[in-house]
Structures are given as C-alpha cells and as structure tokens.
C-alpha angles and dihedrals in degrees: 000000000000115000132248124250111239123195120199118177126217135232088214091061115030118208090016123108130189126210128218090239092066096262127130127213129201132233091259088059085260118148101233124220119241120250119222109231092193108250084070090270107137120220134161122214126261131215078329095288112055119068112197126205106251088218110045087055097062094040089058095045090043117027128052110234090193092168096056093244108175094208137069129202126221090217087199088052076232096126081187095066100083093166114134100245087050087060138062134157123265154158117262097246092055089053099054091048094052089065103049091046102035102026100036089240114164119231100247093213088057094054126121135244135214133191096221092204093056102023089229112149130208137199094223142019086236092055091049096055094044092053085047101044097245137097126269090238086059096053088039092050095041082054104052085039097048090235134123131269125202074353095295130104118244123207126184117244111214122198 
C-alpha cells in the first residue's frame, strides 16, 4: 500500500508546510525546489535571506524530540532523504557513531597516511610528521593543496 502524503505547518515559518515525504511548500501552495548547501544538506529559502534545513523542519513538525536533543540523523547517511522515517533526533555523538557502525564511515582522525616516494605508512598524520621532522598542519595542509611537505607527497589511506 503506497503511503499518503501528509503536510504540517511551523510556527517558526508562516504560510510554509512541510510534508512527511521531505518536500516544502510555499505560501502560494507552490512545491519548492531544494536548494544544495553544499555539503548535500537541502534548504529552501526563506523570505530571500534566510535558508532552512530541509530536514530539521520535518523532524520538528513530525517527530517528538521529547528529550530536547539538538541533532538529527539521516538513518539511510542520504542527506538528501529528508523524508520523515529516514530521520530521528539525536545527540551528536550518537550521530557520528551511527555512521561509523551502520554506514561503514572511518573515523577521520583514525585514517592512515603514506609517503608516496618511500612507501612508508603511518598511523597518524602526527606520527608522520614527528618521524619526518614537520608538523601535522603542514602535511595536512600539503595534502589538501597538492604540494610537498619535508620535500615528500603525502596521500590518505583510507580503510
């Protein structure tokens, strides 16, 4: 049986309503398109200045957050699924877990790193730089930059 679209409004936001399948509609009954934050978030825009979290708007209308928690998690890791069974509130802690336990996610703190001229691998970015006499910022930063650091090229192992 195919489920039925359901539309709440907010306080927060008069004349907008927000459906339980992730979907905003404007004040002239108009669905909105989502706008791309840029880290895959989607918001719509708001009286021209303000941009909303997509998602933070139909877990409020939806979901009871009875213990006050400020996060929610995509249970899918899809940002973009803002339907209201792929969301529930959380503390940030737990967010970040879920993803390393249900979506395979690394701990980025925990990643490898390799000097691609020796082949020598290192456990951390700070071990690296202690063994070759630099900081971790500067191999971090080669690395993001595509430069050389104490005259080698870093690359992240992921794993």
């Amino acid at each position: 049986m195919d489920k039925i679209e359901e539309w709440r409004s907010l306080e927060d936001f008069p004349g907008y309503e927000f459906s339980s399948f992730g979907r905003v509609r404007g004040p002239k009954g108009k669905i909105l398109k989502p706008l791309d934050n840029g880290h895959g978030y989607k918001e719509f825009s708001y009286l021209r200045k303000f941009k909303p979290y997509i998602h933070r708007c139909v877990a409020k209308a939806f979901i009871p957050n009875p213990h006050g928690w400020p996060d929610i998690n995509h249970k899918d890791g899809n940002r973009e699924n803002n339907a209201v069974e792929n969301l529930e509130w959380c503390t940030a802690s737990y967010n970040i877990s879920y993803s390393y336990q249900h979506l395979g996610r690394t701990d980025p703190r925990q990643k490898s790193i390799r000097c691609v001229e020796t082949g020598e691998v290192f456990l951390s970015i700070r071990a690296a730089g202690r063994a070759k006499k630099t900081t971790a910022t500067n191999i971090r930063q080669s690395i993001a930059r595509g430069w050389k650091c104490a005259n080698l090229t870093w690359e992240y192992i992921y794993g």
